[in-house]
C-alpha positions in Angstrom: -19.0 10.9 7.2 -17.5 7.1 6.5 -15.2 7.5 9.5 -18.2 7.8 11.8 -20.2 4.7 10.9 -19.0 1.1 12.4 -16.9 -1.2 10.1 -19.6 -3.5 10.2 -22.7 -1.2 9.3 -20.5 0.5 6.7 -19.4 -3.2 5.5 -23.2 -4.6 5.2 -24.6 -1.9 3.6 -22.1 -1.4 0.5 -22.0 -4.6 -1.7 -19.2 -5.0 -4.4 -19.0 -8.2 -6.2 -15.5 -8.7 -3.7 -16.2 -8.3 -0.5 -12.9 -8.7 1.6 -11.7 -5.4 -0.4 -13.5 -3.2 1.6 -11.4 -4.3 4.2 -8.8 -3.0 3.2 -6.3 -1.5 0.5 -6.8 -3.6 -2.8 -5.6 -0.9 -5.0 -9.0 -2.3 -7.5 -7.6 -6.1 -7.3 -10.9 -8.5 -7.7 -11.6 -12.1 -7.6 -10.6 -13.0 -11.3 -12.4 -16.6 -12.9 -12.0 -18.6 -15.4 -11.5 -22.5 -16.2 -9.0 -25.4 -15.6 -7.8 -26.5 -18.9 -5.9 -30.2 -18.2 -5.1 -32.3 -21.2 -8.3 -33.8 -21.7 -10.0 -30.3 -22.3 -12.5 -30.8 -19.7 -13.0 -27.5 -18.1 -13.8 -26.5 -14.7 -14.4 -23.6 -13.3 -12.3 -22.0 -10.7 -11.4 -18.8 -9.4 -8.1 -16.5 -8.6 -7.8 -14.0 -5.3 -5.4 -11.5 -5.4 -2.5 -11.1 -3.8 -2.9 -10.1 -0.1 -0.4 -9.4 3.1 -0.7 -8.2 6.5 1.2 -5.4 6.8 2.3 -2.6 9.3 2.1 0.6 7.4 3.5 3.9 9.1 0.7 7.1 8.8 2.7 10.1 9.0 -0.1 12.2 9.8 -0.9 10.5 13.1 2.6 9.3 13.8 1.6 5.9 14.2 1.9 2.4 12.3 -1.6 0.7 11.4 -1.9 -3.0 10.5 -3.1 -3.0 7.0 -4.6 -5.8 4.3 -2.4 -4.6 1.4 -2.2 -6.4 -2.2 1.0 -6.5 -3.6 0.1 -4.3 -6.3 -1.1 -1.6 -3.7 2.3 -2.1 -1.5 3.9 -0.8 -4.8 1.9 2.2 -5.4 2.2 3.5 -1.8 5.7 3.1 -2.6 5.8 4.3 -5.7 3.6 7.5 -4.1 5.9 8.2 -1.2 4.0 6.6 2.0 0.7 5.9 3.1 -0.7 9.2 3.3 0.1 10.3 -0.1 -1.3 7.1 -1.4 -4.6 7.6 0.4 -4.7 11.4 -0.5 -3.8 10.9 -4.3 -5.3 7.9 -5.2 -9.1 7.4 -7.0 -11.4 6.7 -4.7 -12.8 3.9 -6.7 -9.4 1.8 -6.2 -9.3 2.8 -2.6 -12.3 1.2 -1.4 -14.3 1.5 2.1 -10.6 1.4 4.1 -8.7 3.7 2.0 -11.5 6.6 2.1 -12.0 6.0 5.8 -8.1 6.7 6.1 -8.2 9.5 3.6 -10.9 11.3 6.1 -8.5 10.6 8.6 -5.2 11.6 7.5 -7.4 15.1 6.1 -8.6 15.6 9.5 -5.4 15.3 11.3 -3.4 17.6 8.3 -6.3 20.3 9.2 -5.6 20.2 12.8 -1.6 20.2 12.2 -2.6 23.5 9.8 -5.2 25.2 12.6 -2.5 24.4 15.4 0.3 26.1 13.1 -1.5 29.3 12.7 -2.7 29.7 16.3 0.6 29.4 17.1 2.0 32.0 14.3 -0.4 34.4 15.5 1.1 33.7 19.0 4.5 34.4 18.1 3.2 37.5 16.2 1.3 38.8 19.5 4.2 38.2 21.5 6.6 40.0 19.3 4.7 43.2 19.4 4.3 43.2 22.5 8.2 43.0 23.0 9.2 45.6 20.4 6.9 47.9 22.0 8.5 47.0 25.5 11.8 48.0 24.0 10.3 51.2 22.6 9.6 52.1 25.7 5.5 53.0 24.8 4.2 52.7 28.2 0.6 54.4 29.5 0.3 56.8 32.4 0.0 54.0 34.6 3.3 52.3 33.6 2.2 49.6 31.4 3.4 48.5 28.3 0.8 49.8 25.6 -0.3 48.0 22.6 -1.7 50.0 19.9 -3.6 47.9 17.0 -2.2 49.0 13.5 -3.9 50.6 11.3 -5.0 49.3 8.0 
């Protein structure tokens, strides 16, 4: 559903107070604000952004490296999580923002092809296997062809 729309539709449509986390993975980092305190205790107002680094992140699922916004404290929970994917799989979707649920649809897409792909090729292997036992068995039809019976259940 999220993957399908355009950055920039998906981008203008959502407003957080923060916008340049939807960007990316902000792990729930904000704009913090507060004052300047010098010595004469005249306060100003001022504001603090998190922590943010390009990065090149590897996504197992697809088998290639994306170039990520990350905050520090998000490097350290994909980390802490064991890669990219299991961050973006385990993680609440309210600290993930626009980028980690469009990579969450993503890496869930590609694990249920990976799954789909493995079965059609265990029920392959199954198919062939029959049909090799029953060569060896020597269960041929009239005509000389190997015969395949469908068992029972």
């Amino acid at each position: 559903m999220l993957a399908s729309l355009p950055r920039s539709f998906a981008l203008s449509v959502i407003s957080q107070p923060f916008k340049r986390s939807q960007e990316g993975l902000f792990h729930g980092k904000m704009r913090q604000s507060g004052n300047n305190v010098p010595h004469s205790k005249h306060k100003t107002r001022r504001t603090w952004l998190p922590n943010v680094r390009s990065k090149r992140l590897p996504l197992e699922a697809t088998g290639e490296t994306l170039k990520l916004k990350v905050t520090t404290r998000a490097l350290r929970c994909i980390k802490k999580a064991g890669g990219l994917d299991n961050y973006v799989m385990k993680t609440n979707s309210k600290l993930l923002g626009m980028e980690g649920m469009r990579l969450r649809i993503l890496v869930r897409s590609r694990l249920e092809e990976a799954q789909l792909k493995e079965k059609a090729d265990e029920i392959q292997r199954a198919e062939k296997a029959k049909r090799r036992s029953a060569f060896l068995n020597g269960a041929k039809d009239d005509k000389g062809k190997v015969q395949i019976t469908q068992p029972s259940v």
